[in-house]
N, C-alpha and C positions, 0 to 999 in steps of 0.2 A: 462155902456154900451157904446162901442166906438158910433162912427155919422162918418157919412159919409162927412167930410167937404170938403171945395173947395180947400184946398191945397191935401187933400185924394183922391179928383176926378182926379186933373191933373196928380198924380202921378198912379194912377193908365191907364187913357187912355196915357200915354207918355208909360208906360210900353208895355201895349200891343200893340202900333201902330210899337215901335221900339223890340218886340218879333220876332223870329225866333226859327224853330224849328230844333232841332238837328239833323243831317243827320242822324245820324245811327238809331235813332229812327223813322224816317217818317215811316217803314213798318208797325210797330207794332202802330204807332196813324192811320196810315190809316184805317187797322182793328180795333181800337174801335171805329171811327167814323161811319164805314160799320156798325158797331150794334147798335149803337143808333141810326142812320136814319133807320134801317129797322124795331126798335122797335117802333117810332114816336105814331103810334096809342093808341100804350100802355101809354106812356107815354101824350100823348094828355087827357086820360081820367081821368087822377088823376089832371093833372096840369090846360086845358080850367075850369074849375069849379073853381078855385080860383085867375083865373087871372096870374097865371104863365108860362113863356113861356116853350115851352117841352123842347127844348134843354138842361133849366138848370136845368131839375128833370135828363135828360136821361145822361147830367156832373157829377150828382152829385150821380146816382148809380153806372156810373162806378169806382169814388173815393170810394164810402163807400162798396159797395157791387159786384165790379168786374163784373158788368153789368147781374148779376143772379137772378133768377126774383125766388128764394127760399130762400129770404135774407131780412132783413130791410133794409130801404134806411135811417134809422136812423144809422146806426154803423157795418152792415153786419152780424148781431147776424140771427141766423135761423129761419123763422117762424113759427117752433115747438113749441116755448113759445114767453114770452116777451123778451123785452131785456133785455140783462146780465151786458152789459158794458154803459158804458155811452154815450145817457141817459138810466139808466135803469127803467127797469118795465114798457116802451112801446110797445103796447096801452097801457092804461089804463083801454079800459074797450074794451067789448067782452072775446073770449074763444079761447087761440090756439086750430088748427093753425090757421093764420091766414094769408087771401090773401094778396097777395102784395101790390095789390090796398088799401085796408083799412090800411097798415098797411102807406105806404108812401102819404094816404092823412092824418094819423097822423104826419107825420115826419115831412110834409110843416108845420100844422098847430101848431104842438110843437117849432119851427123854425121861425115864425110866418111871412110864404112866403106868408100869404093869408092875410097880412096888408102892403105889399111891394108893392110898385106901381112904383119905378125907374128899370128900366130892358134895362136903358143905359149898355155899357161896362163897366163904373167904380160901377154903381149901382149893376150890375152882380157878377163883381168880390168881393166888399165889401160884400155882402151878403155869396159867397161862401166862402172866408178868415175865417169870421164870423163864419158859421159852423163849421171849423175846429178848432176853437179857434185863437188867438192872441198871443200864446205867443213866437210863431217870431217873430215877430212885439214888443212886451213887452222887451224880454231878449236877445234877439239874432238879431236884428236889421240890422246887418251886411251882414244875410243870410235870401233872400226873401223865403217866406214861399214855399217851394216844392209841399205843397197841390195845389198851383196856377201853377208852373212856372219850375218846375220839367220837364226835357227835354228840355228846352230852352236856351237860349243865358242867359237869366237871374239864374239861378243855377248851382250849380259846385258840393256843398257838404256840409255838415251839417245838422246833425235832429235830432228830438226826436224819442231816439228807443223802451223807455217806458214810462210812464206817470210821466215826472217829470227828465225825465233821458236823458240826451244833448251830441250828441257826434257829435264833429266838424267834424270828418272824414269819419260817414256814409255818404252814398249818397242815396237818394229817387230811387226804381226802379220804381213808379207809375208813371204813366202820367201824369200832372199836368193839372189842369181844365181849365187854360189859354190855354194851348195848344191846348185842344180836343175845345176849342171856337176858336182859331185861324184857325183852320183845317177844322171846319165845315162853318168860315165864309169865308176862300179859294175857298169850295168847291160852293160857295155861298147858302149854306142852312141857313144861317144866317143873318143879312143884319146889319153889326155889324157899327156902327156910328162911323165916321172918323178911318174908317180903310186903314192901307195903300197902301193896296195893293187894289186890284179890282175885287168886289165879282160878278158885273156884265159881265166883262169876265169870269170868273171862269163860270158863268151859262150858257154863251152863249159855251162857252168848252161842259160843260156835256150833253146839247141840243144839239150838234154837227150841227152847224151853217154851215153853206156852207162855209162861211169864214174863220172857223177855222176848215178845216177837213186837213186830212192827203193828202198833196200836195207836195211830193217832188223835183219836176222839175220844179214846177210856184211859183212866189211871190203870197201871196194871201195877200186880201187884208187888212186883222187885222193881220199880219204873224207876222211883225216886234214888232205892239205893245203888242202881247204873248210872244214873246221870250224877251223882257224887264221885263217883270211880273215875265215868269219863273224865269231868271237871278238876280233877287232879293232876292232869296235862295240860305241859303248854299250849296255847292256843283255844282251849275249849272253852266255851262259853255256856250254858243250857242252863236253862229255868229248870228249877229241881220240882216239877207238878207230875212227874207220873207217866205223864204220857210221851209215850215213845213216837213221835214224828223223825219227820226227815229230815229236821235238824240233828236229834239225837241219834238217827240210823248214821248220817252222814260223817258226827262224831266216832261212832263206833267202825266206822271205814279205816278213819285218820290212825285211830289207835288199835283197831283189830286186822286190819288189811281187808276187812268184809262188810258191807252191809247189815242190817236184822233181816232178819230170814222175815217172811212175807212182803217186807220191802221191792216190790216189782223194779225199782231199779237194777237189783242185783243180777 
């Protein structure tokens, strides 16, 4: 069983503090993001009872299960029966079909998220790695697992397209789990430990702060230190003077999934 050591720890939060998410893909993380924060509740009921934070049940349906709540969040098999693919024959016990809910507070507990108590960044990502298996990490070492990092600065190509079966030139088209935690801790729904960017702007953004509203013609007064935030993404460009126009609303679209609030475009 791999551990989580301290040279796994640093390599893992060095990763995600120095992640980026791939431009052409922010539209579509923005939208899985939108659905796992509207599903929270759902995801609150399986996960507060064992100590797991929601974020990483509502990560780790949209990896295995495409965010469909008629799915196991063990491998995306149907909840018509058990599962087929590995693991198979979960549950164990009950009678399809069976709810989501029973079916993914098996999945935690067969996974064994309800004896996990690090729900750091590196403890985060080690545990979701884990699910997926290792054996990027084992035999392909070269190419960080796409389960994780898929869309970002860190993946380009390589994966397994069948169980056992390695081809250097597929590319992952899923989101990677790193990502949907990098995007959620942007948005600051997340409040992710030495992160680089600033989940605390990010909240005072989606709170639509008087400071950071849609101000074209005046400097306002967090103006400058938003448009440094923005400009720390790919693709962003902005004159760092203050004022918040519709360049920089339109920035804050690309990397918040929203508009600045007084922005009539929104």
């Amino acid at each position: 069983m791999p551990k989580l050591t301290e040279a796994l720890r640093a390599e893992y939060q060095s990763l995600f503090d120095s992640c980026q998410i791939n431009t052409a893909q922010q539209a579509e993380i923005n939208a899985q993001t939108d659905r796992i924060i509207a599903a929270r509740s759902r995801y609150e009921g399986v996960a507060n009872p064992v100590g797991v934070p929601w974020y990483v049940v509502g990560v780790l349906h949209s990896l295995e299960a495409g965010l469909r709540f008629d799915r196991h969040l063990h491998n995306g098999d149907p909840l018509t029966a058990r599962t087929v693919q590995v693991p198979k024959g979960r549950p164990p016990t009950g009678a399809p079909p069976f709810t989501w809910e029973a079916s993914a507070a098996d999945a935690l507990s067969f996974e064994k998220y309800d004896s996990w108590s690090d729900w750091s960044v590196p403890g985060i990502l080690f545990k979701w790695e884990l699910y997926n298996g290792w054996g990027y990490r084992n035999h392909h070492p070269d190419v960080k697992s796409p389960y994780l990092w898929s869309m970002t600065n860190h993946y380009v190509s390589g994966k397994y397209v069948a169980d056992g079966v390695w081809s250097a030139t597929a590319k992952s088209k899923q989101v990677g789990a790193a990502a949907l935690l990098r995007r959620l801790a942007e948005r600051g729904v997340v409040d992710a430990a030495s992160f680089t960017t600033s989940p605390p702007l990010a909240r005072a953004i989606e709170q639509g702060k008087p400071a950071l509203r849609f101000q074209p013609q005046t400097e306002s007064p967090r103006g400058v230190e938003l448009q440094q935030f923005l400009n720390s993404f790919p693709g962003v460009f902005l004159r760092e003077d203050g004022k918040l126009g519709q360049r920089t609303s339109d920035a804050v679209q690309q990397v918040l999934g929203r508009r600045l609030h007084g922005d009539r475009r929104t």
